[in-house]
VOPAGU-2260 file (C-alpha; in pm, 1 decimal, decimal comma):
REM VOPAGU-2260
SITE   aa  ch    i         X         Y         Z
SITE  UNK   A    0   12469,5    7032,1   17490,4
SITE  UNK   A    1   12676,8    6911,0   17796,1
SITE  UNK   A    2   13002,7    7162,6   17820,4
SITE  UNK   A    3   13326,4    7014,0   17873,3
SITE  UNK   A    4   13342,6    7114,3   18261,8
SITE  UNK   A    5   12997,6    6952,6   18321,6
SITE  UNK   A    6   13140,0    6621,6   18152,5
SITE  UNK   A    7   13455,8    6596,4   18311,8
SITE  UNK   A    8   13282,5    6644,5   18684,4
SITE  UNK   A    9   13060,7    6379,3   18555,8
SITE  UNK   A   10   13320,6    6133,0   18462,8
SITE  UNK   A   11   13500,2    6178,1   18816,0
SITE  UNK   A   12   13151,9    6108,5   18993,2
SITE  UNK   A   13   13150,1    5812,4   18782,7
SITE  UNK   A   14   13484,4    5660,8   18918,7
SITE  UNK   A   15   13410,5    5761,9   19282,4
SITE  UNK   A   16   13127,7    5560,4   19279,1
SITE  UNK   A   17   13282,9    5258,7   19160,8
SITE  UNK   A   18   13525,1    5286,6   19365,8
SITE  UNK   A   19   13303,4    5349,3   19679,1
SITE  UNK   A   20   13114,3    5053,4   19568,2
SITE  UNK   A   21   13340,1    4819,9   19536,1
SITE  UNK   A   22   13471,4    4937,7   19909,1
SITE  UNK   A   23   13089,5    4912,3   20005,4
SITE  UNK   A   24   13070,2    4522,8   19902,9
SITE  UNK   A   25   13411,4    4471,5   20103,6
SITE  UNK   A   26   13247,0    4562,5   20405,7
SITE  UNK   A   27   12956,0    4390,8   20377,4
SITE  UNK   A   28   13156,8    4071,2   20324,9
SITE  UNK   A   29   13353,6    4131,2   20644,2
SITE  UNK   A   30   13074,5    4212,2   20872,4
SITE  UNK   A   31   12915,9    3879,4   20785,5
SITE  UNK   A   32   13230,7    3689,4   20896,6
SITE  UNK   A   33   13334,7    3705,7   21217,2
SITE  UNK   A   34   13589,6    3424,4   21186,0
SITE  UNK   A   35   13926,7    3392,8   21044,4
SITE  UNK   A   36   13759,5    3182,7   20786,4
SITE  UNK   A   37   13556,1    3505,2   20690,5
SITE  UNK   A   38   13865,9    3718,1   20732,9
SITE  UNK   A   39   14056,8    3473,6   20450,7
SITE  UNK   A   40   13764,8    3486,9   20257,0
SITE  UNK   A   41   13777,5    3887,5   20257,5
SITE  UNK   A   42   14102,2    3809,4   20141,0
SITE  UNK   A   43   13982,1    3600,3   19865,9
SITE  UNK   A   44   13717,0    3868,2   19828,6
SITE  UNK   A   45   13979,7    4211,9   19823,1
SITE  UNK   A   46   14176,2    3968,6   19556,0
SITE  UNK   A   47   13873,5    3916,1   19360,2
SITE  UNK   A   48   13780,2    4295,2   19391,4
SITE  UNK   A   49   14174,6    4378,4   19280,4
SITE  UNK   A   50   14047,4    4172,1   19003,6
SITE  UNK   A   51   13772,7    4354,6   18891,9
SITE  UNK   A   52   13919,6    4667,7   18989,7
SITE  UNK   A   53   14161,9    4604,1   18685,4
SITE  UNK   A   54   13899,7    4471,1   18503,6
SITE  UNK   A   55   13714,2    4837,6   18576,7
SITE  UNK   A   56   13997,4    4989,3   18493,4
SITE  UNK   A   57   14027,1    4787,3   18174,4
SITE  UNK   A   58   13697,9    4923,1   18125,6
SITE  UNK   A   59   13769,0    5269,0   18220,2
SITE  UNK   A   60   14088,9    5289,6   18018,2
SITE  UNK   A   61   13847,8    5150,5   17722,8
SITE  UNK   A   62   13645,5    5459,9   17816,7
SITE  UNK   A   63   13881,3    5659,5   17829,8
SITE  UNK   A   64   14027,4    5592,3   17514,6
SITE  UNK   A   65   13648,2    5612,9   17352,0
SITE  UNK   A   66   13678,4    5951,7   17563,5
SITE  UNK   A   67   13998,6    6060,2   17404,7
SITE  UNK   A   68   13877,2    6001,6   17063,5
SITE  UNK   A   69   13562,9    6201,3   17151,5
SITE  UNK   A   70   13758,5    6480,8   17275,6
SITE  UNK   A   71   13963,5    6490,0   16916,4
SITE  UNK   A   72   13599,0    6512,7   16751,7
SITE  UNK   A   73   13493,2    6751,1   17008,4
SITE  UNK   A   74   13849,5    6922,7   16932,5
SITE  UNK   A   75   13779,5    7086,5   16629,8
SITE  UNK   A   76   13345,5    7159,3   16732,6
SITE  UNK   A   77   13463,0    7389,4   17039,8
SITE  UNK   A   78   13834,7    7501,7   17205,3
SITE  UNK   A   79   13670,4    7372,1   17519,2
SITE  UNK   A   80   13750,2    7040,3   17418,0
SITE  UNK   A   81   14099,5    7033,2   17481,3
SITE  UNK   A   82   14028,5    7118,9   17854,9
SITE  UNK   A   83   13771,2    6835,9   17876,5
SITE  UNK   A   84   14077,4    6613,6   17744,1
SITE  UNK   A   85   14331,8    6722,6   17964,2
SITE  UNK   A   86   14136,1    6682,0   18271,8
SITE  UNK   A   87   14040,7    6311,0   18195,7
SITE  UNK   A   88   14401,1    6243,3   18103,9
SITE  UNK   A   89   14455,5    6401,9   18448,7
SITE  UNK   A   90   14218,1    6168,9   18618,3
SITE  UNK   A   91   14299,5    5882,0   18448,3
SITE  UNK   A   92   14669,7    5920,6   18608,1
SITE  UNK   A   93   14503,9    5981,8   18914,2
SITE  UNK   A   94   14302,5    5659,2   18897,9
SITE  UNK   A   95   14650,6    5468,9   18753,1
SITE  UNK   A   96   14785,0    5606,6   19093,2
SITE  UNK   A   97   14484,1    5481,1   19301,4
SITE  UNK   A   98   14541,3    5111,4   19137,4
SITE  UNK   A   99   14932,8    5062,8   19207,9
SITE  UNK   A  100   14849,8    5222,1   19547,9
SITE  UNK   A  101   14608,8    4938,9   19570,7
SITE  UNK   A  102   14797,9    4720,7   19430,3
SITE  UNK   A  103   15065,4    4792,4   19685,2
SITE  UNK   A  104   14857,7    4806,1   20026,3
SITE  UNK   A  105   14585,4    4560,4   19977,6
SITE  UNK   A  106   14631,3    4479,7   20330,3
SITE  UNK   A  107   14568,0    4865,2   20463,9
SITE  UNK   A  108   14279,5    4864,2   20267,8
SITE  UNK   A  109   14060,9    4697,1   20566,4
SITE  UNK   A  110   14187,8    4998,7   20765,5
SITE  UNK   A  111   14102,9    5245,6   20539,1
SITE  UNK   A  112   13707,4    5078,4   20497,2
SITE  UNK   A  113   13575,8    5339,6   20706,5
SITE  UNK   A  114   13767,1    5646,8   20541,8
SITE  UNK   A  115   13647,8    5542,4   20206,6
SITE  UNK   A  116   13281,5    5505,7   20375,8
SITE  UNK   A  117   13312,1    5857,8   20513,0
SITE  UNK   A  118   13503,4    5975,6   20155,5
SITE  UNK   A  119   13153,9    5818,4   20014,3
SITE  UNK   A  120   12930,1    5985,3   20189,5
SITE  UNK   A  121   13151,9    6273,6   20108,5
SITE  UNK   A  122   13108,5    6235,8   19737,9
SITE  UNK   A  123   12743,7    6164,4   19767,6
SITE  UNK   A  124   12725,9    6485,0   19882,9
SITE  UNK   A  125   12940,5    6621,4   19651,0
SITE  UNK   A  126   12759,5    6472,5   19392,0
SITE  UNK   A  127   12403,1    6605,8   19506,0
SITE  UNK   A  128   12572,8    6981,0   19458,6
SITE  UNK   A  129   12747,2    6912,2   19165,3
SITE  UNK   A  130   12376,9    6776,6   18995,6
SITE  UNK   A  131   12277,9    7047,1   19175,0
SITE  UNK   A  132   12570,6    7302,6   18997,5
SITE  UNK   A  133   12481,6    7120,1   18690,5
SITE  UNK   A  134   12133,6    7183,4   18690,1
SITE  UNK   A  135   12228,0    7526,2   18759,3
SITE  UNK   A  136   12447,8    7498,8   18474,2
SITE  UNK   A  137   12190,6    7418,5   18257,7
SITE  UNK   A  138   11957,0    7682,8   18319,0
SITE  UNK   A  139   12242,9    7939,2   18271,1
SITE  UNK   A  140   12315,2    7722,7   17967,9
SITE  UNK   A  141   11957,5    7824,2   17824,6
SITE  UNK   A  142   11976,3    8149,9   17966,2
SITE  UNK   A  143   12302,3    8271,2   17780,2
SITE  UNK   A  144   12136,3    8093,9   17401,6
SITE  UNK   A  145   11823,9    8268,3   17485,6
SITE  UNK   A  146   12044,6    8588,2   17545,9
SITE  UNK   A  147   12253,2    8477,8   17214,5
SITE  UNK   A  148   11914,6    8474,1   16997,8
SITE  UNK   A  149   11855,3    8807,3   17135,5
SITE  UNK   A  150   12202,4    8936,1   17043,9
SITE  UNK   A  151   12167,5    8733,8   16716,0
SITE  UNK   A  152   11824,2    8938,1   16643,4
SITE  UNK   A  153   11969,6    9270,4   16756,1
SITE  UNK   A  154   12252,2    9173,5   16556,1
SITE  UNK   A  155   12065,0    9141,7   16232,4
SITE  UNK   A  156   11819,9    9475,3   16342,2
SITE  UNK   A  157   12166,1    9657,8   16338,7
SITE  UNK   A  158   12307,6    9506,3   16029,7
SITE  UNK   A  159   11968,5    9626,0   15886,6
SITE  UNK   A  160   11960,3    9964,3   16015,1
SITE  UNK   A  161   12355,8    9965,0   15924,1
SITE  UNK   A  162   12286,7    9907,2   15566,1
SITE  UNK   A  163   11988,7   10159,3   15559,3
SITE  UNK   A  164   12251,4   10410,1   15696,1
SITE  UNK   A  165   12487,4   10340,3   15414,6
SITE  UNK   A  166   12209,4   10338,8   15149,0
SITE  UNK   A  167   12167,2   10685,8   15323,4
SITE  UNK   A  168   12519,3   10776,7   15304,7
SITE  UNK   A  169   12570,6   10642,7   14962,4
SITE  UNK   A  170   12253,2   10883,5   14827,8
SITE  UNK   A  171   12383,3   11167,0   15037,2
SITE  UNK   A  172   12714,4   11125,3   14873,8
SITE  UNK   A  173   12551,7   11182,8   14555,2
SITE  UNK   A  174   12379,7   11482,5   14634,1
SITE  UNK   A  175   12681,4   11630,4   14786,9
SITE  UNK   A  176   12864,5   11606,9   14455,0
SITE  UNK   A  177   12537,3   11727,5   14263,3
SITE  UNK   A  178   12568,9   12025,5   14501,0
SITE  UNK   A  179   12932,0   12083,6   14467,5
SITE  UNK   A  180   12906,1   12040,6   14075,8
SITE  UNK   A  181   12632,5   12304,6   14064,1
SITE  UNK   A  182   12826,7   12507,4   14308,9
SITE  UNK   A  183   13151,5   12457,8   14089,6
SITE  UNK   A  184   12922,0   12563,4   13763,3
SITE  UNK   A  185   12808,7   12863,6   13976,0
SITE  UNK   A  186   13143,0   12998,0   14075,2
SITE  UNK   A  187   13241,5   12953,4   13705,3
SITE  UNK   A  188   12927,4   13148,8   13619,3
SITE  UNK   A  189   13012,0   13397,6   13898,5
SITE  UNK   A  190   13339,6   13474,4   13740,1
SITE  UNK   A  191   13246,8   13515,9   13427,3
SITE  UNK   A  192   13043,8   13769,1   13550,0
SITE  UNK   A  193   13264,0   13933,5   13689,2
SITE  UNK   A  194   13463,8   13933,6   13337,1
SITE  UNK   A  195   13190,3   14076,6   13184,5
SITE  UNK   A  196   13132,0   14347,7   13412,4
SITE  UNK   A  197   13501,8   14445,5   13407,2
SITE  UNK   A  198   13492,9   14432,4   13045,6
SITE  UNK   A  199   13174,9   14642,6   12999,4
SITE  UNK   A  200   13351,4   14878,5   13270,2
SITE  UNK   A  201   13638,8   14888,8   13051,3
SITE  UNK   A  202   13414,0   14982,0   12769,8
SITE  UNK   A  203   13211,0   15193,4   12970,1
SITE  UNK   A  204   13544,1   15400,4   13039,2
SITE  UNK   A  205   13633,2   15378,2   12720,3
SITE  UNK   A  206   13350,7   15494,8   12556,7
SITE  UNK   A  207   13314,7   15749,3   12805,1
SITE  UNK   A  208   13643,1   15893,8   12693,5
SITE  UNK   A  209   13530,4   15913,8   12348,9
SITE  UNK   A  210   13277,4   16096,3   12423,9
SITE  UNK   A  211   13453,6   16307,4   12594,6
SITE  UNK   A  212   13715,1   16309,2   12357,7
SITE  UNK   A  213   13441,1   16354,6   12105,0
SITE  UNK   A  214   13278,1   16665,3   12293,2
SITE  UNK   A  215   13605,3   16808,9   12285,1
SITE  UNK   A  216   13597,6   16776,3   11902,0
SITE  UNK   A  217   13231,0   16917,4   11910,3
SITE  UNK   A  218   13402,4   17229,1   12053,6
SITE  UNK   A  219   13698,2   17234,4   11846,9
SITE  UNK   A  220   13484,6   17187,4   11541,7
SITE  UNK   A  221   13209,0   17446,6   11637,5
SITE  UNK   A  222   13583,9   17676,5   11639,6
SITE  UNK   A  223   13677,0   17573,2   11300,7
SITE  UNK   A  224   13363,3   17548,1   11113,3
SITE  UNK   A  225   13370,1   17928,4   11009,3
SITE  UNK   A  226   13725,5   17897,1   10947,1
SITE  UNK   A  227   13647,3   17649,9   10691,8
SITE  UNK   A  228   13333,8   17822,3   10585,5
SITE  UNK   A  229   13545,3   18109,7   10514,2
SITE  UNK   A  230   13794,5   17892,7   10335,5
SITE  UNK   A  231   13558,1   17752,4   10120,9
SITE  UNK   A  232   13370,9   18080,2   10002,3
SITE  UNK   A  233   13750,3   18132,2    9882,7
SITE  UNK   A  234   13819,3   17846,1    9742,9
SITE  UNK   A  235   13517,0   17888,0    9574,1
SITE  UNK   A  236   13561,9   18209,0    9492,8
SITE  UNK   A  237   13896,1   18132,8    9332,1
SITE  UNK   A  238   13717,1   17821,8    9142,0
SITE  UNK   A  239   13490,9   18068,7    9013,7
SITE  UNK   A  240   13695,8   18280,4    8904,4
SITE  UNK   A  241   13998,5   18074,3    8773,6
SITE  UNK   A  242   13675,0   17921,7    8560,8
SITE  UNK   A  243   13527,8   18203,2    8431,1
SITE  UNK   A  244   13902,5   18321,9    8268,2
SITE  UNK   A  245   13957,1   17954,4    8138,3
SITE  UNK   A  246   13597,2   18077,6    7952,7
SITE  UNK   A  247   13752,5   18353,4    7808,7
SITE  UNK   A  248   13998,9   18120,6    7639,6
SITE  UNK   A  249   13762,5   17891,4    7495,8
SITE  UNK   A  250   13566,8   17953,6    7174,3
SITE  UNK   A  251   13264,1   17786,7    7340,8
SITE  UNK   A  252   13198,4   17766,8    7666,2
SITE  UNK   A  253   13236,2   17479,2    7884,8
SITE  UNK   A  254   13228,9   17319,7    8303,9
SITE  UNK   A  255   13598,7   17279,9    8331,7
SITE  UNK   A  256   13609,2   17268,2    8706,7
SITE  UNK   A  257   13409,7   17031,4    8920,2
SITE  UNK   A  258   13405,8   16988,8    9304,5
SITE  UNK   A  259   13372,2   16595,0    9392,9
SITE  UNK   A  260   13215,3   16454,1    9707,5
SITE  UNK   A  261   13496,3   16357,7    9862,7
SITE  UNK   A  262   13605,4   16711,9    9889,1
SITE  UNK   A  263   13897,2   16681,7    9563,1
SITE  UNK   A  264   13853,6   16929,5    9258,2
SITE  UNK   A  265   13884,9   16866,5    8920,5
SITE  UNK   A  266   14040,9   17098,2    8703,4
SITE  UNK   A  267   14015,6   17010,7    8284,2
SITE  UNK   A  268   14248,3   17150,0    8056,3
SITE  UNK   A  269   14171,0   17097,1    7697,8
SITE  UNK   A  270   14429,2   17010,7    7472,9
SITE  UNK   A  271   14408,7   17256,7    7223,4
SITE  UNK   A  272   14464,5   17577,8    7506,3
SITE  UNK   A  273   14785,1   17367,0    7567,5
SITE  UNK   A  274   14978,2   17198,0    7309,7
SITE  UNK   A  275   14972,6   17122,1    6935,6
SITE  UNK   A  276   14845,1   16784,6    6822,2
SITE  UNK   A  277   15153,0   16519,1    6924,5
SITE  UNK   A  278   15317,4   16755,8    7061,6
SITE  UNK   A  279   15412,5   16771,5    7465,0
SITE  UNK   A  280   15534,6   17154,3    7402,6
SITE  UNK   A  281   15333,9   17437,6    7568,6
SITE  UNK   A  282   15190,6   17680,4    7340,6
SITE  UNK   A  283   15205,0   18040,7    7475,9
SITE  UNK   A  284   14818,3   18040,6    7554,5
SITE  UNK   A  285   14918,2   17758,7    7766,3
SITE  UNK   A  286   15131,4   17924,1    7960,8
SITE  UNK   A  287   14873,8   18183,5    8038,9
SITE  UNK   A  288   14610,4   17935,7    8112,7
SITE  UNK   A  289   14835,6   17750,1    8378,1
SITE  UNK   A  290   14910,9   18123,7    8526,7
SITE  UNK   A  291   14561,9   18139,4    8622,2
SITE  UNK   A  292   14589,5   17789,4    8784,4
SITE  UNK   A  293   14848,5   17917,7    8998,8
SITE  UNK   A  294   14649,8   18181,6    9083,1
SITE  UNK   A  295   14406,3   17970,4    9185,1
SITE  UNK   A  296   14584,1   17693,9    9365,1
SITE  UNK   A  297   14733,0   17995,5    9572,7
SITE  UNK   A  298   14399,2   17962,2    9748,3
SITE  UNK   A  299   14452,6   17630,4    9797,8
SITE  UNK   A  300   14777,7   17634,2    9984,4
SITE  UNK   A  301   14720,0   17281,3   10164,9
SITE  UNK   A  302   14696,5   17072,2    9890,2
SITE  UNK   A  303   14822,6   16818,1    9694,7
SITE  UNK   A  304   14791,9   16832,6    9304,9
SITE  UNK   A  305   14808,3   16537,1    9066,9
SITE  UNK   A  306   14826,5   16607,3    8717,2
SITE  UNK   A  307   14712,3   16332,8    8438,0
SITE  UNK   A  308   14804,8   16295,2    8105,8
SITE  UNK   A  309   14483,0   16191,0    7872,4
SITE  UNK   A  310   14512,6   16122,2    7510,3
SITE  UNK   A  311   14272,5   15940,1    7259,9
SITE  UNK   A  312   14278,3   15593,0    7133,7
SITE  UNK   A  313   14455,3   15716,0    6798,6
SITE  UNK   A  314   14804,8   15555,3    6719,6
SITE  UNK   A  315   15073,5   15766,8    6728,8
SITE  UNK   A  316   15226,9   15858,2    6369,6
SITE  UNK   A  317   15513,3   15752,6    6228,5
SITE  UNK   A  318   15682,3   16021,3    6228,3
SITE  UNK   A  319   15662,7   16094,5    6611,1
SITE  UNK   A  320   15700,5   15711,7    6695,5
SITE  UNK   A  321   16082,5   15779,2    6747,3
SITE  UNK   A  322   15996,9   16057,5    6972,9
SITE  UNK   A  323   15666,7   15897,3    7209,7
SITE  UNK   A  324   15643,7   15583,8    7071,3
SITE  UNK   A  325   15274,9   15497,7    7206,1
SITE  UNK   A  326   15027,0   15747,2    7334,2
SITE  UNK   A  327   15152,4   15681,2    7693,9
SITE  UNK   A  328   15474,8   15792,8    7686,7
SITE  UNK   A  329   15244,5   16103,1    7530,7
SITE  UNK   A  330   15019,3   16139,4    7767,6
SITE  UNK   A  331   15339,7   16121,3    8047,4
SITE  UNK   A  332   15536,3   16402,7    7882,8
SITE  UNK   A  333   15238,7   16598,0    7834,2
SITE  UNK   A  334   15177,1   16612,8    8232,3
SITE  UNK   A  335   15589,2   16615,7    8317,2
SITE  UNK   A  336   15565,6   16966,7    8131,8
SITE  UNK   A  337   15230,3   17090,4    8293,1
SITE  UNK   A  338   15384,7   16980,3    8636,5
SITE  UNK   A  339   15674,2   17187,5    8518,4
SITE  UNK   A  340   15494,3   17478,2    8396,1
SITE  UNK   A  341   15335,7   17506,2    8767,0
SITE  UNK   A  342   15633,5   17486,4    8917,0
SITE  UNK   A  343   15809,5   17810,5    8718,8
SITE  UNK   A  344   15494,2   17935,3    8845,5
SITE  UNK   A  345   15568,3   17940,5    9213,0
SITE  UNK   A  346   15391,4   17579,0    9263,3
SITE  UNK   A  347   15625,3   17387,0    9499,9
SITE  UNK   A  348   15742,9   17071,8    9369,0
SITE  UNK   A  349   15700,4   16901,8    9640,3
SITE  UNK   A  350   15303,2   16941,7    9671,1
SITE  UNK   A  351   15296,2   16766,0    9280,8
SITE  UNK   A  352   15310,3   16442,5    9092,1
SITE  UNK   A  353   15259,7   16373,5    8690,9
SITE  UNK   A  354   15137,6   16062,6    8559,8
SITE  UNK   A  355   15029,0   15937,2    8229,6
SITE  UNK   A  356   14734,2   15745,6    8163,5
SITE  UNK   A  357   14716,6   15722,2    7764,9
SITE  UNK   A  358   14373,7   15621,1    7657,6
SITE  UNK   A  359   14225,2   15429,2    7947,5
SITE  UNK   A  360   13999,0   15664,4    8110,9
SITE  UNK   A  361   13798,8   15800,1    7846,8
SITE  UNK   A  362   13517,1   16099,5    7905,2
SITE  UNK   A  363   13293,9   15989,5    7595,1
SITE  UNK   A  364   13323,9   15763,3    7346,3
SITE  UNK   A  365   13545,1   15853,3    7029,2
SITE  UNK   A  366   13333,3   15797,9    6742,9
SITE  UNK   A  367   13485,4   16126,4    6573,4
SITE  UNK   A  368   13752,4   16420,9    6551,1
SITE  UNK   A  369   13523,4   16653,2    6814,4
SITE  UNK   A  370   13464,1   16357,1    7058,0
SITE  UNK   A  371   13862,7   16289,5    7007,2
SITE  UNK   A  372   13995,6   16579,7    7105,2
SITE  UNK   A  373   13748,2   16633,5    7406,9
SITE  UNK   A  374   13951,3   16288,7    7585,4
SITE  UNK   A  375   14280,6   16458,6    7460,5
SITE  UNK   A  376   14323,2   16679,8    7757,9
SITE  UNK   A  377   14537,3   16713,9    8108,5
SITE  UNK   A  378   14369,4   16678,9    8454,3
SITE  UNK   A  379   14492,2   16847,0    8789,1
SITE  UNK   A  380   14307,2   16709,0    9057,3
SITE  UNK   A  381   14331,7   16916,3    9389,9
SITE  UNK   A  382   14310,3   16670,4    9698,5
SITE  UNK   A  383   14297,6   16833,7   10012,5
SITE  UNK   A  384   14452,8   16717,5   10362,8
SITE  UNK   A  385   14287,9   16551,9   10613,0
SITE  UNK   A  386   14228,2   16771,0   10822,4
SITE  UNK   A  387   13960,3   17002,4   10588,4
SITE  UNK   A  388   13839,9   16599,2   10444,8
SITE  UNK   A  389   13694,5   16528,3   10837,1
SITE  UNK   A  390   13569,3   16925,9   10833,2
SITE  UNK   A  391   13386,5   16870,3   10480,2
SITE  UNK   A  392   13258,7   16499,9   10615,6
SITE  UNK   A  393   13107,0   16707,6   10937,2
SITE  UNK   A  394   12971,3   16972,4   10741,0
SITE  UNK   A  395   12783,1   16771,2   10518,3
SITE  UNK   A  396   12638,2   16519,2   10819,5
């Protein structure tokens, strides 16, 4: 493709050349007349040459025009364009110039033969560099798109290599926030580690208190296992002894005291060493009988006594129905007066409690007088404190 430069330098050689030629036929015509006939016919011949000088500059203007519409195609193809444009429109005044000047010294122009002769010769040589510029043009044309196909190429090697970078980038990406993901799961990991190794340190103190605490015990209770060895062979002894004079008021003989596991005893008192049948009165052997509880619980001096009220499953009779109307208000004022009994004994009030049951906790089943009157009876249960409970629990594991 021709550039805009190359085509404007080509459209001024064009009009130089007319215009030299059309001097170059003037001359000619001169040189063959010698007379003043030949000199009116150069006159005839510069008016015929005005002539076709504005008939070539009808035909330039035409060109110029077709030139001008060119350039407004050209226009929006390359910015180049414009300049091509301007300098026609420039030359095109210039050649307007070179016609009125013409036009206005048509007379000089015999005198100014032999500068246009030298200005053509000028211009041919003008015009042998500028084909020769333009040639050179050309090959720097070709040289600069053979250098565009390699920047083109390079181009699309570094649009390739670009995406393979990003492709690169993107994956990277990815395995940065696999990594930080695993590293967040690890520090979470990591920490609760660390709460679990305070925590088993905290029970790894703890427990090493306890034992401590619990060697201390060990001591303590190596101390105060023969004290309660010794208090038990008296409590026992007392037991024994309290139970063998409860025998001596029975006509046949009878376990009235029992020893439970959890360290309470169990003292039964018949009712007929107590009261009279529907009676809550004390009989004088019941008086002695609770003496010898007293004497007994004075061996005891730590506990707790709760005395029960049994009675059977027999109705009470009318004529004591104003007095207990049912069997547990009976059974209640039964073990109000043993509770009282104990404490004109010495018992302190404080370590007792009376409750009536009625008929609800049976020990056989009453299918006649005997088996009756074994569930009438009143129950003191020692319960100990617990302190001598946790000794008795040790002694036995």
């Amino acid at each position: 493709m021709i550039t805009a430069k190359v085509f404007a330098i080509l459209m001024t050689l064009l009009a130089l050349i007319l215009g030299g030629l059309s001097g170059y036929q003037y001359f000619q015509s001169t040189e063959r007349d010698e007379t003043v006939a030949a000199l009116r016919g150069d006159v005839a011949d510069l008016t015929r040459s005005n002539r076709d000088l504005e008939n070539e500059l009808t035909r330039v203007r035409s060109e110029r025009d077709q030139l001008a519409a060119q350039a407004e195609d050209l226009e929006s193809d390359h910015s180049a364009a414009a300049d091509t444009a301007a300098e026609l429109n420039a030359r095109l005044t210039e050649i307007t110039a070179e016609r009125d000047d013409l036009d206005s010294s048509l007379i000089e122009m015999t005198t100014a033969r032999d500068e246009l002769r030298a200005e053509l010769r000028q211009q041919q040589e003008e015009t042998a560099e500028l084909a020769a510029e333009l040639a050179a043009a050309q090959d720097a044309l070709a040289t600069a798109e053979s250098e565009r196909d390699d920047v083109v190429a390079e181009r699309d090697t570094l649009q390739d290599e670009l995406a393979a970078a990003q492709s690169e980038r993107d994956d990277l990406a990815a395995e940065r926030d696999s990594l930080q993901d695993e590293l967040a799961n690890a520090q979470s990991e990591r920490d609760d580690a660390i709460t679990e190794r305070d925590s088993l340190q905290d029970e790894l103190a703890a427990g090493q208190t306890e034992l401590e605490r619990t060697r201390a015990q060990l001591s303590g209770r190596e101390e105060t296992m023969e004290e309660l060895e010794t208090r038990l062979e008296r409590e026992q002894s007392a037991l024994d002894e309290l139970q063998g004079r409860l025998n001596l008021a029975e006509v046949e003989r009878q376990q009235l005291i029992e020893q439970r596991q959890d360290g309470q005893t169990l003292i039964q008192l018949p009712e007929r060493i107590l009261f009279g049948t529907g009676s809550a009165g004390l009989s004088d052997d019941a008086v002695d009988a609770l003496r010898e509880v007293a004497l007994a619980v004075e061996s005891f001096p730590d506990y707790t006594l709760s005395v029960i009220g049994h009675s059977d499953s027999r109705a009470i009779g009318p004529t004591l129905q104003s007095v207990y109307p049912t069997n547990w208000e009976l059974s209640a004022a039964r073990a109000s007066a043993t509770v009282r009994a104990l404490a004109d004994l010495g018992i302190s009030e404080d370590r007792m409690k009376a409750t009536g049951v009625a008929a609800t906790q049976p020990l056989v089943e009453e299918v006649d007088d005997a088996s009756r009157q074994q569930n009438r009876r009143i129950e003191i249960i020692l319960e100990p404190p617990l302190q001598v409970q946790n000794l008795q629990e040790a002694s036995r594991q």
